[in-house]
C-alpha positions in Angstrom: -23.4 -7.0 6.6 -22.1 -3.6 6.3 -19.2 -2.1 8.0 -18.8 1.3 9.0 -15.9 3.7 8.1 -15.0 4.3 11.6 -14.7 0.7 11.9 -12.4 0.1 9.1 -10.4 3.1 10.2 -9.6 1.7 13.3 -8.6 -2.1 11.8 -6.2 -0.1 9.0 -4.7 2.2 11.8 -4.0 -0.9 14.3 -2.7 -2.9 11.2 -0.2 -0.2 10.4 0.5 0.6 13.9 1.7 -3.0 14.1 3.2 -2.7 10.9 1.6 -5.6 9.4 1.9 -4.0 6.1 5.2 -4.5 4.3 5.6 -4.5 0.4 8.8 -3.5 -1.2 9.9 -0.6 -3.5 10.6 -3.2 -6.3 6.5 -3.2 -7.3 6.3 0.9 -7.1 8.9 0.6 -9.8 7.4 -1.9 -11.3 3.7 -0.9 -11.4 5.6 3.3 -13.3 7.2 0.9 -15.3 3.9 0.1 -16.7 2.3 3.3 -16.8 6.0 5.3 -18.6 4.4 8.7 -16.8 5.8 11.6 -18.3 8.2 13.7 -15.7 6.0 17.0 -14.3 2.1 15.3 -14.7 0.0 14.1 -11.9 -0.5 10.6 -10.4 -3.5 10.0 -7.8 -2.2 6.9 -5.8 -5.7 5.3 -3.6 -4.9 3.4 -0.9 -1.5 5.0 -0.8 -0.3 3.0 2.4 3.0 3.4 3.6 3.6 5.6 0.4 6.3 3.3 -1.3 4.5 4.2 -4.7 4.6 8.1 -4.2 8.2 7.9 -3.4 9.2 6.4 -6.3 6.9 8.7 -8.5 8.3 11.6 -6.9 11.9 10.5 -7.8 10.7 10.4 -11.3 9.8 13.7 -11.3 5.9 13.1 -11.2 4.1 15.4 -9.1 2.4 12.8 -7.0 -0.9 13.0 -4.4 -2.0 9.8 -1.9 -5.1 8.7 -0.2 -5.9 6.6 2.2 -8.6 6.1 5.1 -5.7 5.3 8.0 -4.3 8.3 9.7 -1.4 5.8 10.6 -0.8 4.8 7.1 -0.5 8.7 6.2 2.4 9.7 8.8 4.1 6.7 7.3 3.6 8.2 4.0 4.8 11.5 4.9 7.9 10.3 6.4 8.2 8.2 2.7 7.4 10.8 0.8 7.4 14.3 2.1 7.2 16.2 -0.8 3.8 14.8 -1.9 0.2 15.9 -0.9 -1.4 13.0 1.1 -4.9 13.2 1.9 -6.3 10.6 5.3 -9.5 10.2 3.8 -12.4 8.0 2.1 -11.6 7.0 -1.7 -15.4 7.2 -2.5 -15.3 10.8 -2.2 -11.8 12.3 -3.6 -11.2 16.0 -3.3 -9.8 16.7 -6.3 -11.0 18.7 -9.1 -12.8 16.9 -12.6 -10.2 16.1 -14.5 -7.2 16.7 -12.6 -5.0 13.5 -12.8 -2.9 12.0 -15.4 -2.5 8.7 -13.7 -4.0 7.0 -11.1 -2.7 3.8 -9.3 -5.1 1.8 -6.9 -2.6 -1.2 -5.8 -4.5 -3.9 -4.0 -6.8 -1.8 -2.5 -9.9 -1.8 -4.6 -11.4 -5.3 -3.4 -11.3 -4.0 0.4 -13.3 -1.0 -0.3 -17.0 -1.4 0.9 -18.8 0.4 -2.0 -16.1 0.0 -4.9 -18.5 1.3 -7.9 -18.5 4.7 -5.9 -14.5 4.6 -5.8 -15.0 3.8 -9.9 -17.4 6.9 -10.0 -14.9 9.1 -8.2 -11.9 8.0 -10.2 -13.7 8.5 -13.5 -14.4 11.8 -12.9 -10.9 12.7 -11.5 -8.9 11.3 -14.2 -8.4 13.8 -17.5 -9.3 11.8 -20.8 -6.2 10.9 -21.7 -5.2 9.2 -18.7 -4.4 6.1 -17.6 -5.5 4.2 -14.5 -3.8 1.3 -12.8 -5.5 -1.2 -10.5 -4.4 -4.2 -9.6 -7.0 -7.5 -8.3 -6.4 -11.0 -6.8 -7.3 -13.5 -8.8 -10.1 -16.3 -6.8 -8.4 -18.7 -9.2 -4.4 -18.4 -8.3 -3.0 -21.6 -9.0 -2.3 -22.2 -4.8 -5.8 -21.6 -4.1 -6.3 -24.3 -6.2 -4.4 -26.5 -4.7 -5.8 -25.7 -1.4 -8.7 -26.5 -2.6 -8.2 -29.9 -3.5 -5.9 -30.8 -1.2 -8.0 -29.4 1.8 -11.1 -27.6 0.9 -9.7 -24.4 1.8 -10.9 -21.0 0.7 -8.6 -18.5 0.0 -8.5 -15.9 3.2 -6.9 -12.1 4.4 -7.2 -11.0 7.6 -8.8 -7.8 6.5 -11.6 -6.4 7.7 -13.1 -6.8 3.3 -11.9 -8.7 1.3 -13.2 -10.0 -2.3 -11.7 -12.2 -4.7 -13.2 -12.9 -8.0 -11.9 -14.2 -12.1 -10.2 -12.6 -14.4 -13.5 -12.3 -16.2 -15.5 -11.0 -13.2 -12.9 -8.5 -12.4 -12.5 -7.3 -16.3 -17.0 -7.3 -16.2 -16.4 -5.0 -13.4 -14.1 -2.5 -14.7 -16.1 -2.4 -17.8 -19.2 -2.1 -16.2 -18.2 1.0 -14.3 -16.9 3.2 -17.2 -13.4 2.3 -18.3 -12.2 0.7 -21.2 -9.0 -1.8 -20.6 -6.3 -1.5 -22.7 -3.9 -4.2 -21.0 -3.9 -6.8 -18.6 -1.1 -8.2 -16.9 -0.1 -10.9 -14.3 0.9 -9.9 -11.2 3.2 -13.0 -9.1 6.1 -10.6 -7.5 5.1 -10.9 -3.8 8.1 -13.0 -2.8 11.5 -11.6 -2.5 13.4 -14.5 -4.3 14.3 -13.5 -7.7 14.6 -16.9 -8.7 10.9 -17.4 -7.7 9.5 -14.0 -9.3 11.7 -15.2 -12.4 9.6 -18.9 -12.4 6.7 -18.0 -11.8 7.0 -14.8 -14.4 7.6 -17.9 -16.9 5.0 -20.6 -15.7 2.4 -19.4 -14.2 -0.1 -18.2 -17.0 -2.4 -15.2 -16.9 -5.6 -16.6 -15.0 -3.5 -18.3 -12.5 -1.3 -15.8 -11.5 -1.9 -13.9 -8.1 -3.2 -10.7 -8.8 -4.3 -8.8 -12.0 -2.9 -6.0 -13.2 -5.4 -3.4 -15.4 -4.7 -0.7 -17.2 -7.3 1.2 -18.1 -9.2 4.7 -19.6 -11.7 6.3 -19.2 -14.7 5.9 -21.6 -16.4 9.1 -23.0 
């Protein structure tokens, strides 16, 4: 059944009103890292939240822009990162010029968007050829959902308003499917704050079991 934007607004805005959403700076750095932007180019970060992300980019020296569709979310991200231009809007229509981004990130946000091949249409045509876009998935097949499974046929959950989870192969069909070509994939298993537990699972946990994916993609011609 389909939900309406106002709808979602008002789930997103109550979520960060209650400051359900935390996250830490570690996977801002971590998710540059990745991308090695280049100090004065532009970075599109959808779903911006809290802006954690455009803080760091900022203190990088990339000249960084946010979106997302909870008004909350964006005074948080102004108080984060005031330097930035943040935008309280719908990612399936971006109001940015063709071509006007060297980066994007979209962190975790793709899987709770309603139409997600419009969000794909929209950052195609705002990314300049060379660029390189970051989104990052959760993986149906993390190894814990596994063992939930078994242990207690129990389906992996989120207590937003959409959610999808889907395979590394469904995810990467996906992406393809809507006009970018991946150049990497990594695994994604920093959520908890021990290092100790980043640093095991970083070791054990292999690709399609990790928690989320990581993409990093172009555009194709």
């Amino acid at each position: 059944m389909a939900v309406e934007a106002s709808e979602i607004k008002a789930k997103y805005d109550k979520d960060y009103k209650d400051r359900k959403f935390g996250g830490g700076g570690y996977t801002s750095k971590w998710i540059l890292k990745l991308l090695s932007p280049v100090k004065g180019r532009r970075l599109l970060d959808i779903g911006c939240g809290q802006g954690l992300l455009l803080k760091e980019a900022q203190r990088l020296g990339i000249d960084a822009c946010g979106i997302d569709i909870s008004s909350e979310a964006i005074k948080l991200a102004s108080a984060n990162s005031p330097s930035s231009d943040i935008i309280c809007g719908d990612a399936h229509r971006l109001n940015w010029d063709d071509d006007y981004f060297d980066y994007i990130t979209n962190i975790g946000s793709l899987e709770h968007f309603e139409k997600p091949e419009l969000c794909f249409k929209e950052m195609k045509r705002v990314i300049n050829k060379d660029g390189k876009v970051c989104i990052m998935l959760p993986n149906l097949y993390y190894y814990r959902h596994i063992i939930d499974k078994v242990l207690s046929n129990k389906a992996p959950t989120s207590y937003q308003i959409i959610e999808r989870f889907a395979s590394l192969s469904e995810w990467t069909r996906l992406i393809e499917d809507n006009g970018f070509k991946i150049e990497r994939i990594h695994k994604y298993n920093k959520f908890n704050r021990s290092k100790w537990l980043i640093f095991l699972r970083s070791v054990f946990v292999p690709l399609r079991l990790s928690h989320h994916f990581v993409f990093i993609c172009k555009r194709r011609p």
